[in-house]
C-alpha positions in Angstrom: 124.5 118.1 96.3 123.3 114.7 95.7 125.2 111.8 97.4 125.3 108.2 96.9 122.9 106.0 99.0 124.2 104.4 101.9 124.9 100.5 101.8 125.5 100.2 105.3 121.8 101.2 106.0 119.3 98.5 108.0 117.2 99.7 104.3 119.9 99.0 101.6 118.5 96.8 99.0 115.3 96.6 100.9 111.8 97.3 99.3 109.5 99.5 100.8 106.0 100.1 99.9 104.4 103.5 101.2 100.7 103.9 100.2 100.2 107.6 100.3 103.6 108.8 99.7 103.1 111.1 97.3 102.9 114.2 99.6 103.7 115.4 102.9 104.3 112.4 106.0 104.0 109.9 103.4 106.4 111.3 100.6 109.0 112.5 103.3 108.9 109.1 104.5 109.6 107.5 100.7 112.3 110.1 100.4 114.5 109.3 103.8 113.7 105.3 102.6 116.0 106.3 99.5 118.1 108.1 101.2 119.1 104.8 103.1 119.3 103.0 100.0 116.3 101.5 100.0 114.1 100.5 96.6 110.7 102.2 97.3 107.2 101.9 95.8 105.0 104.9 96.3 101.5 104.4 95.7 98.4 106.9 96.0 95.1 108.0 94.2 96.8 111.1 91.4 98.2 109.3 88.8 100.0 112.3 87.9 101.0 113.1 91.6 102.6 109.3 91.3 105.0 110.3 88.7 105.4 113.5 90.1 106.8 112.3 92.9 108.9 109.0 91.3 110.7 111.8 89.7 111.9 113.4 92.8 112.5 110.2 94.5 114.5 109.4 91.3 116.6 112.8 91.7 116.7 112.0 95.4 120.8 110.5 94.7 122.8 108.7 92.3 121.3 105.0 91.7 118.2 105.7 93.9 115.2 103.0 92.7 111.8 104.4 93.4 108.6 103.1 90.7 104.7 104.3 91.6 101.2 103.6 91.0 97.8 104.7 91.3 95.7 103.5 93.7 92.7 104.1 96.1 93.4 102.2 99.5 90.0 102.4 100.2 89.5 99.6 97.1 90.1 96.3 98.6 90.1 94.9 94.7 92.5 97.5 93.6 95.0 97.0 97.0 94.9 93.4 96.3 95.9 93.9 92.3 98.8 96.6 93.2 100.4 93.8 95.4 99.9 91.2 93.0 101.7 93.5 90.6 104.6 94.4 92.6 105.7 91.4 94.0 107.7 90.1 97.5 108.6 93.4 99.3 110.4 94.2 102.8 108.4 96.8 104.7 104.7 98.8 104.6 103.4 102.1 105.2 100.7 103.1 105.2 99.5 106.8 105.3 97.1 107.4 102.7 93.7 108.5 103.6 91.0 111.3 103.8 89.2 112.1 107.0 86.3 114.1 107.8 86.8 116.8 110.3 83.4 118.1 111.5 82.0 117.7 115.6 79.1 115.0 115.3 76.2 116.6 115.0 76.9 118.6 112.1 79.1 116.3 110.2 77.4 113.9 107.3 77.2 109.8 108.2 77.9 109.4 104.6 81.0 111.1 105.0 82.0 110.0 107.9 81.8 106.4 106.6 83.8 107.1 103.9 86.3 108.3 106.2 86.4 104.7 107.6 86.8 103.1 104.4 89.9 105.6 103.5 92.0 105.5 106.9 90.7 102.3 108.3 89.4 100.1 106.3 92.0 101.1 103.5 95.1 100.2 106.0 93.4 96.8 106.8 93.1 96.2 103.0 96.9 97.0 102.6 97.7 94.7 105.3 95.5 92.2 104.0 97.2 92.1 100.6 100.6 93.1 101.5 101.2 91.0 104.4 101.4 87.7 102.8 104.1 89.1 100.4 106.2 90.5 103.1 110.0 88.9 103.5 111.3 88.0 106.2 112.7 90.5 109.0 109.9 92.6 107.5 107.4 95.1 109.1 104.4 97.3 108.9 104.1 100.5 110.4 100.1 101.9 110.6 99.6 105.5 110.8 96.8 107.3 113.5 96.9 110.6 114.7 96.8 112.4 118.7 93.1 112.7 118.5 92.5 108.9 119.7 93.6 110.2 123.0 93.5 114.0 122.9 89.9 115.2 123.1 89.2 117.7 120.1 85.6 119.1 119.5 85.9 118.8 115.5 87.8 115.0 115.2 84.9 112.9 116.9 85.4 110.5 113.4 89.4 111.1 113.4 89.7 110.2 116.9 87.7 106.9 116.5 89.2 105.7 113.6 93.0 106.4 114.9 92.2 104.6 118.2 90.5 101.2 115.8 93.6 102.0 113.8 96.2 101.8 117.0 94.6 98.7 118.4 94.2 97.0 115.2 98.2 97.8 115.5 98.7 95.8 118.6 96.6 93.0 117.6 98.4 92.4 114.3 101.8 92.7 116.2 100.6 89.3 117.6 98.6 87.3 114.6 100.8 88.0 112.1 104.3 87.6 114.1 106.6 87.3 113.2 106.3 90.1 110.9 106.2 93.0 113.1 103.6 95.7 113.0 103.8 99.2 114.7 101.9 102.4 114.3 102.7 106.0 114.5 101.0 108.9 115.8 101.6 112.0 114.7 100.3 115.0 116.4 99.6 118.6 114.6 102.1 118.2 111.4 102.4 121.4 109.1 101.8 119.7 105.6 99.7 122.0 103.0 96.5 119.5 103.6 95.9 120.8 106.9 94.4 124.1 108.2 92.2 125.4 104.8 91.6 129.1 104.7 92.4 129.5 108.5 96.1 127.9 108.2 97.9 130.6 109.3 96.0 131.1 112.6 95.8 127.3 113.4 99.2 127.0 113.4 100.0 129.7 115.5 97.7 128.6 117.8 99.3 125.1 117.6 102.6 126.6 118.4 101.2 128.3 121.6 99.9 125.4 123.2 102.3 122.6 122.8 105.8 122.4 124.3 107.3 122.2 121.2 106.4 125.8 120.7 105.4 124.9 116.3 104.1 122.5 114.8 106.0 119.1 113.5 107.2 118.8 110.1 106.5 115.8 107.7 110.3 114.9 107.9 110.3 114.2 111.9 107.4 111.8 111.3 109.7 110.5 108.6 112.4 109.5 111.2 110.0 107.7 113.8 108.5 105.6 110.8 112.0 105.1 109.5 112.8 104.1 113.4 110.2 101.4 113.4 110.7 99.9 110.1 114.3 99.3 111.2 114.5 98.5 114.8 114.2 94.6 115.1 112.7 94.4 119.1 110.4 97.2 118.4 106.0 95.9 117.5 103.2 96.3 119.1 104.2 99.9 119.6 102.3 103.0 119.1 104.8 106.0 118.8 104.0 109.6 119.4 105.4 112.1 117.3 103.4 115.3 118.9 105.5 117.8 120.2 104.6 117.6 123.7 100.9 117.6 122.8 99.7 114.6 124.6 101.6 116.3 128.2 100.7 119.8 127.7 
């Protein structure tokens, strides 16, 4: 049953922005953001997938505020028109992007590029744009992944860009105090883009070698990012979410 939002919430009556939050981490993250009471922007490339998912955010409770647009991250003219459009906001995140997953030698440059214009480069070009529009008490929260520090034969790419991604974390925390900045690090999370055909088997083999014993779900990412966004002494941090992964 739906329930009002809570006004008591460090989000009530806050605005935050989540570029990619149309599906799994990102759209679990805009949902718990309304559940708090929060006013929440989604933003990602499917125009339809946009309205798709204001709708549920809409249905989320009684009152709940939640608008959308289309957008690539990856097009620093296009980031810096959606924030013109939307005005002063509270809080950012940012988990759009599309990375190659292919060991080096057989992967394409091309696409491996493009893979640090989507998850890099697009995350500096939010921050670029969004930062200056960010209230006070406000934050950012980056996303990266386990393979910056978890060797994996297939995420040569992945693993670069998440550790440029986690340092470009900790160097904002300082330049553009006192806004603080944070990323999150998710390990092996079971959202439908991940596996392909082999899914099923990926995930069992996930399961087996993590103390976790199964893979996270887009919801307990949800909570760190949530965490972040709303703990005032917290920046400069890069939180794993992983299951164990990182120990095992």
């Amino acid at each position: 049953m739906s329930q009002v939002p809570p006004r008591n919430s460090a989000l009530a009556d806050r605005r935050v922005v989540v570029i990619g939050g149309t599906k799994g981490i990102g759209f679990a993250t805009a949902e718990a953001a309304v559940a708090e009471g929060a006013e929440v922007v989604v933003a990602s490339r499917d125009a339809a997938r946009v309205a798709g998912a204001v709708e549920r955010l809409g249905a989320k409770a009684p009152g709940a505020r939640a608008s959308g647009a289309s957008l690539d991250i990856a097009d620093a003219e296009a980031v810096a028109r959606f924030f013109g459009q939307i005005g002063p906001f509270d809080h950012l995140v940012t988990t759009a992007a599309h990375v190659v997953r292919k060991p080096l030698l057989e992967a394409d440059l091309a696409e491996a590029r493009a893979s640090f214009d989507s998850k890099f480069w697009g995350q500096v070009n939010a921050v670029r744009s969004g930062a200056p529009l960010i209230r006070a008490g406000g934050s950012i929260v980056l996303v990266s992944g386990i393979s910056s520090r978890r060797g994996i034969g297939t995420m040569a790419f992945p693993a670069a860009i998440n550790g440029a991604v986690e340092a470009l974390a900790r160097s904002l925390a300082i330049s553009l105090a006192p806004i603080r900045v944070n990323a999150v690090s998710p390990g092996y999370i079971d959202t439908p883009g991940h596996g392909g055909p082999e899914r099923a088997a990926t995930l069992a083999k996930v399961a087996a070698a993590i103390p976790a014993g199964r893979p996270g779900r887009p919801e307990e990412v949800a909570q760190a990012i949530l965490y972040l966004l709303t703990n005032p002494f917290s920046t400069g941090t890069v939180l794993d979410i992983d299951g164990g992964h990182l120990a095992a």
